[in-house]
C-alpha positions in Angstrom: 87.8 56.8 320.2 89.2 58.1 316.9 92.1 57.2 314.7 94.4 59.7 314.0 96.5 60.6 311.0 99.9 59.4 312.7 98.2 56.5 314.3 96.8 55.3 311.2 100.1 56.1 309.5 102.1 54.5 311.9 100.3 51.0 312.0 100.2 51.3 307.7 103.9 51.4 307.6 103.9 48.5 309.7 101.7 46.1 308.4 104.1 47.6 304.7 107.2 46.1 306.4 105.9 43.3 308.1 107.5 40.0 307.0 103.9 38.4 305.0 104.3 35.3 306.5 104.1 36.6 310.2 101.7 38.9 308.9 99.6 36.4 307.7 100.0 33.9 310.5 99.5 36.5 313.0 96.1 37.9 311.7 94.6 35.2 310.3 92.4 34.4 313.1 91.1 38.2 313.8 90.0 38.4 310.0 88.8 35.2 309.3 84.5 35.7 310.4 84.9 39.5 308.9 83.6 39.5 305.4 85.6 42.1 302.9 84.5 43.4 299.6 86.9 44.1 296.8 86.8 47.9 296.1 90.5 47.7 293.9 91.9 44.0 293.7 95.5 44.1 294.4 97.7 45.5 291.6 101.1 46.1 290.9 102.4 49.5 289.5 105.9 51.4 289.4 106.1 54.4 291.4 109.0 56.9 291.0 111.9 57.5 294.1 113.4 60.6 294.4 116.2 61.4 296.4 118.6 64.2 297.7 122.4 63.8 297.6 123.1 63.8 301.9 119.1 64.8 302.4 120.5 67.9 301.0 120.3 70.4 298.3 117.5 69.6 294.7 115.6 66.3 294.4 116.4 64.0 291.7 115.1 60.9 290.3 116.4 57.6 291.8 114.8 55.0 289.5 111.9 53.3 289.8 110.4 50.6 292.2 107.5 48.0 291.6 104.1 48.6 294.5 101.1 46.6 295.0 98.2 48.6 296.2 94.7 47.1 297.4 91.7 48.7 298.7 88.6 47.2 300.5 85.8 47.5 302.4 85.3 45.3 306.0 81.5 44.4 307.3 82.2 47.0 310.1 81.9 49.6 306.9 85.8 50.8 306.9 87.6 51.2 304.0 91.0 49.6 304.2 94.2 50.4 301.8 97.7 49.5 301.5 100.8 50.4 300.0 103.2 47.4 299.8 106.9 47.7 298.3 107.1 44.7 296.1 104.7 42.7 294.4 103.4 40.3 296.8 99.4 40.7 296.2 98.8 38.6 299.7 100.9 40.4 301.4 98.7 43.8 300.0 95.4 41.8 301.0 95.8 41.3 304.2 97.6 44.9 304.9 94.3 46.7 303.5 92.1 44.4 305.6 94.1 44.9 308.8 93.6 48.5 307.5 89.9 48.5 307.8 89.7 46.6 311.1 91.8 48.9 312.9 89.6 51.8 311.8 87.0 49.7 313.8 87.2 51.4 317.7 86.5 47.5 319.8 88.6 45.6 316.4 91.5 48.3 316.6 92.6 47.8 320.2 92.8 44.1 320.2 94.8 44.3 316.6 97.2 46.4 317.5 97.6 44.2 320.4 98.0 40.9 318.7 99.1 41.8 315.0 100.9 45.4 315.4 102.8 45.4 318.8 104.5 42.0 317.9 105.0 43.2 314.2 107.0 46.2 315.6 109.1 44.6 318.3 110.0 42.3 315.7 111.0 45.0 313.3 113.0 46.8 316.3 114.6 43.7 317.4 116.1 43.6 313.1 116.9 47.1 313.4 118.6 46.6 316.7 120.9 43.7 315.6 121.5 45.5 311.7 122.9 48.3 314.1 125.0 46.3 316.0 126.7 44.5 313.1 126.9 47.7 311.3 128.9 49.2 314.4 130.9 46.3 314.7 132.1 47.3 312.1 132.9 50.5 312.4 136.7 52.3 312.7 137.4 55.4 314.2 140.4 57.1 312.7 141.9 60.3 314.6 144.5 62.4 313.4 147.6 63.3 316.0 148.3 66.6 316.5 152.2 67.8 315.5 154.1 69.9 316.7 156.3 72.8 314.8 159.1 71.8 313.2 
């Protein structure tokens, strides 16, 4: 089977907002016999945010943000690459090998089972409770209606 765009979007962005430390634990044992050759070593860059004032109306610049990029290639011949906000260089690493691997039809199934899935519950679960604080939090104000005078 395949990999699609959105699927191989979707897992990127993932393994980009995955904690590194789960990350890391979590995949260490899928990646550990698969040999990886160095195509761009990670390295960390600024890349430019633009915005729009309420997702509306002309683009503007933000500021600037720091990125660690990485590119390699697995045994399986897949190329791997990751975007990672920040400058952890692990963190990029392990994203662009987890990258190449799920390329990999047999590899891909059993890491999105055992690295992605858990990833992206846990990132739900954060959003989940973020939204419940937030809404906690939240006032409702309503305006009476009066009548003529």
């Amino acid at each position: 089977m395949k990999t699609t765009t959105e699927q191989r979007q979707h897992w990127m962005s993932v393994l980009a907002k995955a904690p590194p430390e789960t990350l890391l634990g979590l995949s260490e044992d899928a990646i550990k016999d698969i040999h990886f050759d160095i195509i761009r070593a990670p390295e960390v860059g600024l890349t430019q945010v633009r915005a729009r004032m309420g997702n509306r109306g002309e683009r503007f610049n933000l500021g600037d943000m720091t990125l660690t990029r990485c590119v390699v290639r697995s045994s399986l011949n897949t190329v791997g690459h990751s975007y990672i906000a920040g400058r952890d260089k692990t963190h990029a690493l392990r994203a662009a090998q987890l990258d190449a691997l799920l390329q990999d039809p047999q590899m891909g199934e059993v890491l999105m089972e055992r690295v992605v899935q858990p990833i992206e519950s846990m990132l739900a679960d954060a959003r989940a409770s973020k939204q419940r604080e937030t809404d906690a939090t939240r006032v409702d104000f309503f305006t009476l209606v009066r009548g003529e005078d």
